[in-house]
C-alpha positions in Angstrom: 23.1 21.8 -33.2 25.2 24.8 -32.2 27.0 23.8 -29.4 28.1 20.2 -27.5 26.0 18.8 -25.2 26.2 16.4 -23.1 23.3 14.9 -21.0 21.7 12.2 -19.7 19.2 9.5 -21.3 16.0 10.8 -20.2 13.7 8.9 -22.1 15.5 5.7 -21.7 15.6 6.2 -17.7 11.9 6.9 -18.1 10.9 3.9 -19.8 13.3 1.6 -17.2 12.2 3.0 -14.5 7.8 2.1 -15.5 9.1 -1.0 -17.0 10.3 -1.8 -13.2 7.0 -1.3 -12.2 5.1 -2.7 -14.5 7.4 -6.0 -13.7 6.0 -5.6 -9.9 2.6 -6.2 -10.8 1.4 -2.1 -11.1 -0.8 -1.4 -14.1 -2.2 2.2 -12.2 0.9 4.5 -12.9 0.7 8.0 -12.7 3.2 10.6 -13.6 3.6 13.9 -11.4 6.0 16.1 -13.4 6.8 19.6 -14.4 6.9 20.2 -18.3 8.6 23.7 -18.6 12.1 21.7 -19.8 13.1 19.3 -22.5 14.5 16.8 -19.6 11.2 16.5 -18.2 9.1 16.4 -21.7 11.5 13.2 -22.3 10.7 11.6 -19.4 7.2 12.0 -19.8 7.2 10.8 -23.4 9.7 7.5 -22.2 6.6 7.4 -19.3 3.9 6.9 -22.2 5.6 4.8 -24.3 6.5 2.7 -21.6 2.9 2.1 -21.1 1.7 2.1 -24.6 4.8 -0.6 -25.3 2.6 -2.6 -22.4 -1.2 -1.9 -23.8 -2.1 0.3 -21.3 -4.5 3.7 -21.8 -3.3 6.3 -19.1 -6.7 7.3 -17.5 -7.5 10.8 -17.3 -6.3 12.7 -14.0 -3.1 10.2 -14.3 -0.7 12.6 -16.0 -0.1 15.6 -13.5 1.8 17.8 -15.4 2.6 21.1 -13.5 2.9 24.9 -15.5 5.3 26.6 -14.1 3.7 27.9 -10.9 1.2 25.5 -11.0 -0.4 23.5 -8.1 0.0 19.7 -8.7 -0.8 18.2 -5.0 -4.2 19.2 -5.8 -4.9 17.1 -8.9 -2.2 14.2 -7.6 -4.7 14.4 -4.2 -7.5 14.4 -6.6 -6.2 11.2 -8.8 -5.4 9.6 -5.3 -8.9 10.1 -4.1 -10.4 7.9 -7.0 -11.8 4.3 -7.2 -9.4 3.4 -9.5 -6.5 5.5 -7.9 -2.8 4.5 -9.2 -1.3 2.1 -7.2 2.7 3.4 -8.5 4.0 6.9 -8.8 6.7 7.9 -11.2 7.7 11.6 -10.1 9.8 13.3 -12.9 11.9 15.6 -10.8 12.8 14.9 -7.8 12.7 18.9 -6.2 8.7 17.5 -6.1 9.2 14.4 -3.2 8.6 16.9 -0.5 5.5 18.2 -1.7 4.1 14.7 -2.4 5.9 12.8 1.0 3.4 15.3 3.0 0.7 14.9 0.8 0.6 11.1 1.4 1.2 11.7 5.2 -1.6 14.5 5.3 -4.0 11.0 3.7 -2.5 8.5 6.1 -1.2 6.9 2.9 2.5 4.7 2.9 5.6 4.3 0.4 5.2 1.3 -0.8 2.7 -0.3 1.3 -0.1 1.9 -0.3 2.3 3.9 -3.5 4.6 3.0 -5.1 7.2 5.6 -5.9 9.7 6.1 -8.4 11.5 8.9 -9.6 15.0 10.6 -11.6 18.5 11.6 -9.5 17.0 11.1 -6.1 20.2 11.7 -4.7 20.0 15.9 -5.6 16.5 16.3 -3.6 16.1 18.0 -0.6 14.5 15.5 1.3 12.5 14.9 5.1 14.5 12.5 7.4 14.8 8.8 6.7 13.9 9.3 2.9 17.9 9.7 1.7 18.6 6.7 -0.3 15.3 5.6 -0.2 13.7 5.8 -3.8 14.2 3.6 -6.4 15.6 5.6 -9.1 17.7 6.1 -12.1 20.4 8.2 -11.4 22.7 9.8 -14.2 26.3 10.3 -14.0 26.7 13.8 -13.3 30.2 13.6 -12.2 31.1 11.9 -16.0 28.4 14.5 -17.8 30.4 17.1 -16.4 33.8 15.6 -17.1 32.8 15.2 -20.4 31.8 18.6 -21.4 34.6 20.1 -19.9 36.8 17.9 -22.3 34.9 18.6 -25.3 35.1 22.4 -24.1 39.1 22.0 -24.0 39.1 20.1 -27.3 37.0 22.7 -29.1 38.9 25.6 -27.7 42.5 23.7 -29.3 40.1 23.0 -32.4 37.6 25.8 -33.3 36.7 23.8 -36.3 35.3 20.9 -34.5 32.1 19.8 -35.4 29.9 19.9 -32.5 28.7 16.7 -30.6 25.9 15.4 -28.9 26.6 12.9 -25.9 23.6 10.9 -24.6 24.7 8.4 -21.5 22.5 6.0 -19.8 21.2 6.0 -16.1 21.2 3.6 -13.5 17.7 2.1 -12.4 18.8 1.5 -8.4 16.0 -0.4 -6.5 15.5 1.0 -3.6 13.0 0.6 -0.8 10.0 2.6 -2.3 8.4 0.2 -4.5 7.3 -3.6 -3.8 5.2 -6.3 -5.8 1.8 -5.5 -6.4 -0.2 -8.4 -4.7 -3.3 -7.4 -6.6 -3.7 -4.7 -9.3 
């Protein structure tokens, strides 16, 4: 490592946040993310061993993972379209809720009456009216993150000889109104 870093427990959050819906009765999950960055390659890998920790094979067209550039409303439309369509959502970033808010409005589809929808740091999207606080999400401390590297910036710069640190911190899952118990899965 070359430099300190502080950041939040992306894999951990992703494994939480399936784990909630798994508890709700969903056994259909599929993951809508980008995979450009190492945050979101985390949360994908938390999202698949989430589900491998439950016995559960991830169906093909259930992982839409975006290139940069990339359409993904056209494969999630795709997966949605399916007999065995998910029945839960777990978007990685949350810059993607827009997109995916129209797409379900566009299929007459409802959060959580018809998906279930989870995501990261809800609280940084840009989002239509009435979805604000909305999602259930894990949300890092980005107020603390930031605190913190601007200490261990201040410390380093009194000691140049300080080895350099790696700071993980948890999330925290907050249930929200976009998910509900899966009567039948």
């Amino acid at each position: 490592m070359e430099s300190h870093q502080v950041r939040g427990d992306n894999f951990s959050g992703a494994v939480s946040l399936v784990t909630h819906l798994w508890e709700l009765g969903h056994r259909r999950i599929a993951v809508v993310s980008p995979q450009k960055h190492y945050t979101h390659r985390e949360r994908i890998k938390g999202y698949r061993f989430a589900l491998m920790d439950h016995d559960v094979k991830v169906p093909e067209g259930y992982e839409v993972l975006q290139e940069q550039g990339d359409d993904y409303l056209g494969p999630l439309n795709r997966s949605l379209d399916r007999d065995d369509k998910p029945t839960a959502l777990f978007v990685t970033a949350p810059n993607l809720l827009g997109g995916i808010i129209g797409l379900l409005r566009e299929k007459q589809m409802h959060i959580p009456q018809d998906l279930s929808v989870v995501t990261f740091d809800d609280t940084y999207a840009s989002l239509p009216e009435g979805f604000r606080e909305f999602f259930t999400s894990v949300n890092q401390p980005g107020k603390l993150m930031g605190s913190m590297a601007v200490e261990l910036l201040f410390q380093h710069l009194r000691n140049p000889e300080m080895e350099y640190q790696e700071i993980v911190l948890p999330g925290k899952l907050s249930v929200r109104q976009s998910t509900r118990v899966l009567s039948t899965p």
